[in-house]
C-alpha positions as CSV (number, residue, x, y, z in Angstrom):
1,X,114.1,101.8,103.8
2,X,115.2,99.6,101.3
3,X,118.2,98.0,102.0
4,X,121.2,99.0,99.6
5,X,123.0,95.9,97.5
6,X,125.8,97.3,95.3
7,X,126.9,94.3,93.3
8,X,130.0,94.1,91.4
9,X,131.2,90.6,90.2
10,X,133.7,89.5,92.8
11,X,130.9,90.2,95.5
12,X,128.7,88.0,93.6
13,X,131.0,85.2,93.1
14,X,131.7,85.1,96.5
15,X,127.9,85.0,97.9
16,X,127.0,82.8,95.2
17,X,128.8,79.3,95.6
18,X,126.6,78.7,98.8
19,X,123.6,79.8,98.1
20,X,123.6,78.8,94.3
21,X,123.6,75.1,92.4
22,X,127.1,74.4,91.2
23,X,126.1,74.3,87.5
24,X,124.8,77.9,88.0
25,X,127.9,78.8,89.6
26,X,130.1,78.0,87.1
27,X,128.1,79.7,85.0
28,X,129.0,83.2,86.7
29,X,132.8,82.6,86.6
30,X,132.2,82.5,83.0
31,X,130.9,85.9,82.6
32,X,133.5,88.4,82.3
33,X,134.0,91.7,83.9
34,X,131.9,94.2,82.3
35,X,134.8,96.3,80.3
36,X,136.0,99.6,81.5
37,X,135.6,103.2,79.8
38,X,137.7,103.6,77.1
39,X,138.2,107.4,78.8
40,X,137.6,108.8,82.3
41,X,134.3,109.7,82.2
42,X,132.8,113.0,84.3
43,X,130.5,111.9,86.3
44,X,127.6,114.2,88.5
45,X,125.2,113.5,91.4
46,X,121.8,115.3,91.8
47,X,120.6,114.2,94.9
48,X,123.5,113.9,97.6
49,X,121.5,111.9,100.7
50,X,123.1,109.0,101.8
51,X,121.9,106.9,99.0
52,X,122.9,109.2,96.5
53,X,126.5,109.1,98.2
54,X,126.8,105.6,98.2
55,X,125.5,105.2,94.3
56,X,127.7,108.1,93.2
57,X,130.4,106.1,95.0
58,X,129.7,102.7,93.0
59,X,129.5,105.1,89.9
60,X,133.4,106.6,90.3
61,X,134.8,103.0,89.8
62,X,134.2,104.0,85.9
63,X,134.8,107.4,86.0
64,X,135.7,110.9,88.1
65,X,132.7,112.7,90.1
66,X,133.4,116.3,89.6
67,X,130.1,117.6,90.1
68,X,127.6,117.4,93.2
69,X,124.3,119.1,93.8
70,X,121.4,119.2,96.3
71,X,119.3,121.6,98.1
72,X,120.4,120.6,101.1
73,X,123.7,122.7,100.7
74,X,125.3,120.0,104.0
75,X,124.7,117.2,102.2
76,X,126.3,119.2,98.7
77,X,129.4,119.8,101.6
78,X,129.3,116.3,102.1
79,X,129.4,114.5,99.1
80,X,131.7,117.3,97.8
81,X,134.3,116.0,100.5
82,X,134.1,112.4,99.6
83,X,134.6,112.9,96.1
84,X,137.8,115.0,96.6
85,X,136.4,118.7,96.2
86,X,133.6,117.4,93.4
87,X,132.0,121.7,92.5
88,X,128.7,121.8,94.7
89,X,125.6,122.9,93.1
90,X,122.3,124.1,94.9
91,X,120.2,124.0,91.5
92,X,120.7,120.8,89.2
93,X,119.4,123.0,86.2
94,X,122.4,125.4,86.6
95,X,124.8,122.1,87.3
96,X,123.5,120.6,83.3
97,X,124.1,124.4,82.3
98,X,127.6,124.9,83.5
99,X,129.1,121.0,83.6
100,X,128.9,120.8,79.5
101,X,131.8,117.7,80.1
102,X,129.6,115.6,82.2
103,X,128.8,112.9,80.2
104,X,126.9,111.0,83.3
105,X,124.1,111.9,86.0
106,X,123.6,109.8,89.2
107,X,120.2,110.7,90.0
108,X,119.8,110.0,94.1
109,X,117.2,112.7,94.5
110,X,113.9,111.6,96.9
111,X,110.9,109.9,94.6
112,X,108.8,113.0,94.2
113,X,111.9,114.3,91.6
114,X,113.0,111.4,89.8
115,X,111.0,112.6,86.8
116,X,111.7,116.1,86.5
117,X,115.1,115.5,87.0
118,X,116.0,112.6,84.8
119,X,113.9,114.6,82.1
120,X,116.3,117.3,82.4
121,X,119.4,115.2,82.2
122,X,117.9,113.6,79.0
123,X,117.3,116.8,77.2
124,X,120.6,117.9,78.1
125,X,121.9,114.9,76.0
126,X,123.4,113.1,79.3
127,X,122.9,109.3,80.3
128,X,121.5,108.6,83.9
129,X,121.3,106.0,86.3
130,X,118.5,107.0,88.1
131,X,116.9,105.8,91.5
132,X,114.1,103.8,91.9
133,X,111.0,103.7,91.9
134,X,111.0,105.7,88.5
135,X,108.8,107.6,89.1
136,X,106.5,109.1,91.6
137,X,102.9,108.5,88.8
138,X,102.3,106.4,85.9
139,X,102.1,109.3,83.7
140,X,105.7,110.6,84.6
141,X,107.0,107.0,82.9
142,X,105.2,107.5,79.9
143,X,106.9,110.7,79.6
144,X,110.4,109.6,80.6
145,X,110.0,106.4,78.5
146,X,109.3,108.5,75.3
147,X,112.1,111.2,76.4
148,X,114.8,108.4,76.2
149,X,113.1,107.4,72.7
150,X,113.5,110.9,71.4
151,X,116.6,111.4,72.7
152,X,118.8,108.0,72.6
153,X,120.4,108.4,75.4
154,X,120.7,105.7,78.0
155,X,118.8,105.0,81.4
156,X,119.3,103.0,83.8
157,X,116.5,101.8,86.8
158,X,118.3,101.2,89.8
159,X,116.7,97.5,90.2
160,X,119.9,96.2,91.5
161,X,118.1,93.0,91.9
162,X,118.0,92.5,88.0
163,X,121.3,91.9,88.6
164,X,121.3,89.3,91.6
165,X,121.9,86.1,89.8
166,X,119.7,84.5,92.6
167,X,116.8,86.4,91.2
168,X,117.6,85.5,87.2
169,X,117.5,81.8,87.9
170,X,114.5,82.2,89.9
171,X,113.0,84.3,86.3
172,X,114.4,81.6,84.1
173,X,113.3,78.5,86.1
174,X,109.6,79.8,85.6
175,X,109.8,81.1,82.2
176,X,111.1,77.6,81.7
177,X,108.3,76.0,83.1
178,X,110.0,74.1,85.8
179,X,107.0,74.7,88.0
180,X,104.7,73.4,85.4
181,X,101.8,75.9,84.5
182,X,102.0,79.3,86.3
183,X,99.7,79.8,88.2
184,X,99.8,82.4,91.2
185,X,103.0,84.8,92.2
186,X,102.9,86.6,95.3
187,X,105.5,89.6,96.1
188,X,105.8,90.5,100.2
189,X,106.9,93.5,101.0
190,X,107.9,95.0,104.5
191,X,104.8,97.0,106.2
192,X,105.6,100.5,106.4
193,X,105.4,103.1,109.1
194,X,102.5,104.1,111.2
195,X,103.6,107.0,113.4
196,X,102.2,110.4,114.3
197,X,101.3,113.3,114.6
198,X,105.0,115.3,113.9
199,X,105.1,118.7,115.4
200,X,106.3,121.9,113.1
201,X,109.8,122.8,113.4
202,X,112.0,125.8,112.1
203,X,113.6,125.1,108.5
204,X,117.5,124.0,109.1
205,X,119.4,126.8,107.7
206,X,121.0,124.6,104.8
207,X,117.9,123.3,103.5
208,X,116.1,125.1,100.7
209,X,112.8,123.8,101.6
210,X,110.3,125.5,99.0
211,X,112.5,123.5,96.3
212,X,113.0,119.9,98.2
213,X,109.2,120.3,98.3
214,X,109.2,120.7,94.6
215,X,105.9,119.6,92.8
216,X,104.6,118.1,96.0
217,X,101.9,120.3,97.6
218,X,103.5,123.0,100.3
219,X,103.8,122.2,103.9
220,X,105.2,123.5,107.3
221,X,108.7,122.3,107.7
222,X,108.2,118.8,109.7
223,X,111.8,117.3,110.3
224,X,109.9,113.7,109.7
225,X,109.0,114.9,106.0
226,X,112.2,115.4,104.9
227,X,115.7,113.1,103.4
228,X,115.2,109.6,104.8
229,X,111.6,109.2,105.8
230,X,110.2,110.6,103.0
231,X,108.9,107.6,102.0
232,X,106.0,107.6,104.2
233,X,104.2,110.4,102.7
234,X,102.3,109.6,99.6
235,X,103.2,113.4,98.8
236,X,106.7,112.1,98.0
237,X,106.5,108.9,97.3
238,X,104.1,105.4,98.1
239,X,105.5,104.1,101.0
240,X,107.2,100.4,101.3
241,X,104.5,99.7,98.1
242,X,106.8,101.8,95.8
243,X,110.0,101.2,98.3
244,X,110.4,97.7,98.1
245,X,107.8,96.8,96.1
246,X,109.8,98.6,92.9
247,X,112.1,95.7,93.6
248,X,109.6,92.6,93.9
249,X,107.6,93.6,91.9
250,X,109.8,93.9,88.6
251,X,111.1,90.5,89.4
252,X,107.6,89.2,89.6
253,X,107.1,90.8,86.0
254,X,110.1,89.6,85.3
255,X,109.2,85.6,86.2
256,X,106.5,86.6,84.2
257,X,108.2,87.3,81.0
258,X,105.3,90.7,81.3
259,X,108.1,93.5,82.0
260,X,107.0,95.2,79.2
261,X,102.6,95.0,80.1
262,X,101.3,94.8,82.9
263,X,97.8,93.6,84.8
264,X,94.3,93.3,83.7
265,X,93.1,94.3,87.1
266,X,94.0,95.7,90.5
267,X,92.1,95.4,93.9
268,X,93.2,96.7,96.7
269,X,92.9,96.8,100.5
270,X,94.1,99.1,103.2
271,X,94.9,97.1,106.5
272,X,96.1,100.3,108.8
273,X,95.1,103.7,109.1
274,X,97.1,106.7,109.1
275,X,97.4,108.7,112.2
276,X,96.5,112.4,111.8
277,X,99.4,114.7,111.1
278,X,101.2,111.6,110.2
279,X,102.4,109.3,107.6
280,X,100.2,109.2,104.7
281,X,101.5,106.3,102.7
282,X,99.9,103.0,102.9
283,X,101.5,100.7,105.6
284,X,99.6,97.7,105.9
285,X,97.8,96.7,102.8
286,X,97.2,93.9,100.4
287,X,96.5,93.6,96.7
288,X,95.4,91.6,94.0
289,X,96.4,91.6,90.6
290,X,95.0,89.5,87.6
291,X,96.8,89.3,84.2
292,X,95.1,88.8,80.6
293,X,96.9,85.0,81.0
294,X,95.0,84.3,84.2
295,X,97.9,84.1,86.6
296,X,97.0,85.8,89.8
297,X,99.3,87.8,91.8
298,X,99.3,89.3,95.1
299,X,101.4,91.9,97.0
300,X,101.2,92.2,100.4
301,X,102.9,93.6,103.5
302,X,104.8,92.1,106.4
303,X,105.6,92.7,110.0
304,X,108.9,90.6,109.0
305,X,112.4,92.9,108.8
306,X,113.8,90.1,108.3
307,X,114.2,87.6,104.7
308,X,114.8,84.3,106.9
309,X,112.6,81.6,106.4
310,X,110.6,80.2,103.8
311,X,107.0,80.8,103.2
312,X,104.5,77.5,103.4
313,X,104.1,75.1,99.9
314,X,100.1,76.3,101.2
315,X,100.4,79.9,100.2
316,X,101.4,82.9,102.0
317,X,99.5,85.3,104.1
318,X,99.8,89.3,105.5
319,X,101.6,89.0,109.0
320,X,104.9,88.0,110.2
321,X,106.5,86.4,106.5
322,X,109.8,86.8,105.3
323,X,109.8,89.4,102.5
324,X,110.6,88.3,98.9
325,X,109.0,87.0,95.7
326,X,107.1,83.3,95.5
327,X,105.9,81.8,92.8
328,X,103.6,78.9,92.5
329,X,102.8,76.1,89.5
330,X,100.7,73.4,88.7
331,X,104.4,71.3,89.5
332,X,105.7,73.6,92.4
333,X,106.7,76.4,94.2
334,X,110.1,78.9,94.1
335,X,110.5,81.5,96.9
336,X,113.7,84.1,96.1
337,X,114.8,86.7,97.7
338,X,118.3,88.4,98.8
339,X,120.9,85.9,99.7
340,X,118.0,82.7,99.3
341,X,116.6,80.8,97.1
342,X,114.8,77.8,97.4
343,X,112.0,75.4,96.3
344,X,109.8,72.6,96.5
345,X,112.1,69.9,94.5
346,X,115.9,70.0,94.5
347,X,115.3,69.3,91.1
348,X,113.9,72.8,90.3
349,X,117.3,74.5,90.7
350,X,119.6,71.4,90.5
351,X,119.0,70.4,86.9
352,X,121.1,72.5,84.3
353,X,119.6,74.2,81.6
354,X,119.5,73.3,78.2
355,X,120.4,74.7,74.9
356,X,117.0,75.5,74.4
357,X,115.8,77.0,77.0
358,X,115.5,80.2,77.6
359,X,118.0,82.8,79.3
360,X,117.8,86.0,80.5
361,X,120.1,88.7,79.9
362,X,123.0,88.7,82.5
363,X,124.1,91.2,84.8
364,X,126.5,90.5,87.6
365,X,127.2,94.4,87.9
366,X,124.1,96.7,87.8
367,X,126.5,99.8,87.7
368,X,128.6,98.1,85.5
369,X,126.0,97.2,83.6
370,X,125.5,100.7,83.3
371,X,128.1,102.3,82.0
372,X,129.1,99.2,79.4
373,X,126.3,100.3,78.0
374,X,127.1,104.2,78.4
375,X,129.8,103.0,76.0
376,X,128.1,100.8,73.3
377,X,124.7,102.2,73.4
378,X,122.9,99.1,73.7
379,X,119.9,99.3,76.1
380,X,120.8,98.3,79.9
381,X,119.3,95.8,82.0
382,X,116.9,97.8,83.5
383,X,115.9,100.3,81.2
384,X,113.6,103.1,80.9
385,X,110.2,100.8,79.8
386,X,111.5,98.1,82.3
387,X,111.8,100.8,85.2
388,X,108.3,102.6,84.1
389,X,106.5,99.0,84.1
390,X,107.7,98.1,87.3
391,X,106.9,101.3,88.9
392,X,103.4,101.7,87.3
393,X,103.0,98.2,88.9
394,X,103.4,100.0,92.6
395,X,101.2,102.9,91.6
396,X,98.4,100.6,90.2
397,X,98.3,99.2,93.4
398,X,98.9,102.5,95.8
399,X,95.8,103.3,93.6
400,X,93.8,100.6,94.4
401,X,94.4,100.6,97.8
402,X,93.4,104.0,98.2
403,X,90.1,103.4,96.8
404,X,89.4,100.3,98.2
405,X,87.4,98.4,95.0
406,X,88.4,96.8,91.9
407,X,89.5,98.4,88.9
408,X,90.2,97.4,85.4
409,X,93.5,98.5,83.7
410,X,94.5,98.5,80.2
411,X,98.0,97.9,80.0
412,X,98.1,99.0,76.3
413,X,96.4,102.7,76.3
414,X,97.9,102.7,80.4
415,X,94.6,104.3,81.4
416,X,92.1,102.5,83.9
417,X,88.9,101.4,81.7
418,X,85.7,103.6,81.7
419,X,86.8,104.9,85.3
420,X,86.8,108.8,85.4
421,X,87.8,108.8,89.2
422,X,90.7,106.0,88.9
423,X,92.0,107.5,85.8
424,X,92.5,111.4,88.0
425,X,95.2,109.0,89.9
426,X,96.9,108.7,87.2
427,X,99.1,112.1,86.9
428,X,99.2,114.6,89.5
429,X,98.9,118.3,89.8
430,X,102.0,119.9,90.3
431,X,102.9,122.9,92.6
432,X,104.7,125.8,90.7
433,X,107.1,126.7,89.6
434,X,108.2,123.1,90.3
435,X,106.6,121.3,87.0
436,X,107.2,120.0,83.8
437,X,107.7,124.2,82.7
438,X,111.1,124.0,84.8
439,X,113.0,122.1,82.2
């Protein structure tokens, strides 16, 4: 599972100072709070699991939850309770129906309904902050990405890591070309889960599991399928590739200054098997993407659970690494990932930037971030096209690790080249009634 970090600004200012150079530091204590709502905003949550609690929770520092839905009608209970008798909802299409003051969705629903339910908050003429990864296929972003076109509204990708300011100096150091000529970026990701096979169990009486199943084909109630673990079936979602890698990943797109493209090329390899009636996601795996600039990246798994350490100035290999995001010049290497950053030459990080060089945008509060821009409109930090790109990223690569060979992609038209069987992997059938017809 990917470990939560809900970042406001005094958290960050107090991590920062040690793990950070001075001049960056100051830096931060520069930036001011993000501003509050002008008005108490009504906020809802679709999708009340344990993550969707705890987001919904970062969400009520700028407004009042008074709606809560989910299928599972304990974890409705639940998050009612915590946000002090918020209506519970079984059906999020009858929540956007009734709640005609909500003016914000917290979408904390599993992977396999990020898509259907963020399209239904758009057309409803709410803003969202909406889990990652963004989407559960490639298609589902290019339908997302032109639904926020259409209807102006604001989304935000829960890529908290956009606003780590560890993470935007590592993206500014190599768009500045501290590390000479880019050359090769690799993003390590924890392995997943190999376990199985789960025996059939009776349906708990609170869950509605014909609609937590959704577009996803149907299956016998397995306890393992459902709320946390997830994540392991590629029904759902694209294991720790989509998990964790929808974090990496961006910021390796992001280093890139190519959040808005993507490869030329994906190759992929599967490293374990799945057990029989068991996990079907990828676990152990490794990829290799190639980009029209000739930088090569790979993303690969790791036995690590642990960020410690630093990967070798010689490259990085699948086994026991730290997870994170590396990326290599012709003049250097930088390694980031939460709570570290390091690199080759003090120098890297030590010298301050200059006038002209390039900055990144600055978050110090993804939810902030949010809903500042809830009130002025302008485009968040991770938007819709940022969240779809990074996500499309994980899929091209679930992709080619299921098939196990090379393919070409064309980051424009977002279809594989001359590839009939590649391209089928694109969108997915989905189960009725749960499909794009719902909304």
């Amino acid at each position: 599972m990917t470990t939560p970090i809900f970042l406001d600004r005094r958290s960050v200012l107090k991590s920062a100072a040690a793990a950070l150079p001075a001049w960056f530091v100051s830096e931060l204590r520069a930036v001011d709070d993000p501003p509050k709502p002008t008005e108490k905003l009504k906020i809802a949550l679709i999708g009340c699991g344990g993550r969707g609690r705890g987001v919904a929770g970062e969400a009520s520092k700028f407004g009042t939850v008074v709606a809560v839905c989910d299928v599972d009608t304990s974890h409705a209970a639940a998050a009612s309770k915590q946000f002090n008798g918020a209506k519970q909802y079984a059906d999020f299409r009858k929540l956007l129906d009734a709640e005609k003051g909500v003016s914000v969705i917290v979408n904390g629903t599993p992977d396999h309904w990020h898509t259907l339910v963020n399209l239904a908050v758009l057309k409803a003429g709410k803003d969202v902050y909406s889990e990652k990864p963004l989407t559960l296929t490639i298609d589902e972003g290019k339908r997302v990405v032109a639904a926020v076109k259409e209807t102006g509204r604001v989304l935000q990708t829960g890529s908290q890591q956009r606003s780590d300011p560890r993470f935007r100096l590592a993206c500014e150091v190599v768009r500045n070309g501290r590390l000479g000529k880019l050359t090769k970026v690799t993003t390590i990701l924890p392995q997943g889960l190999t376990a199985g096979p789960f025996k059939t169990a009776a349906v708990p009486k609170d869950l509605n599991w014909d609609f937590w199943q959704g577009q996803a084909p149907e299956h016998e109630f397995v306890p393992e399928r459902s709320h946390f673990s997830f994540r392991y079936w590629s029904e759902y979602s694209g294991g720790t590739l989509t998990d964790w890698g929808a974090h990496h990943n961006d910021i390796a797109l992001w280093g890139m200054g190519l959040d808005r493209t993507g490869p030329v090329s994906a190759e992929g390899k599967l490293l374990s098997k799945p057990i029989d009636g068991g996990y079907t996601a990828p676990a152990a795996y490794e990829v290799e993407f190639i980009y029209a600039n000739g930088v090569v990246h790979r993303c690969i798994s790791t036995t690590s659970s642990g960020v410690t350490g630093s990967p070798s100035t010689s490259g990085v290999k699948p086994g026991d690494q730290p997870h994170g995001v590396k990326f290599e010049g012709t003049d250097g290497w930088l390694f980031v990932t939460r709570g570290k950053i390091e690199a080759s030459k003090p120098e890297i990080l030590n010298d301050k930037f200059t006038d002209k060089d390039v900055r990144l945008m600055v978050s110090n509060d993804h939810m902030g971030n949010f809903f500042d821009c809830v009130q002025s409109r302008k485009k968040p930090i991770c938007e819709a096209e940022i969240g779809h790109r990074s996500a499309s990223l994980c899929h091209l690569a679930g992709i080619a690790v299921r098939l196990g060979r090379k393919l070409n992609w064309d980051p424009v038209k977002e279809l594989f080249v001359d590839d009939k069987e590649a391209n089928r992997h694109v969108a997915r059938e989905q189960r009725k009634p749960w499909s794009y017809d719902m909304i």
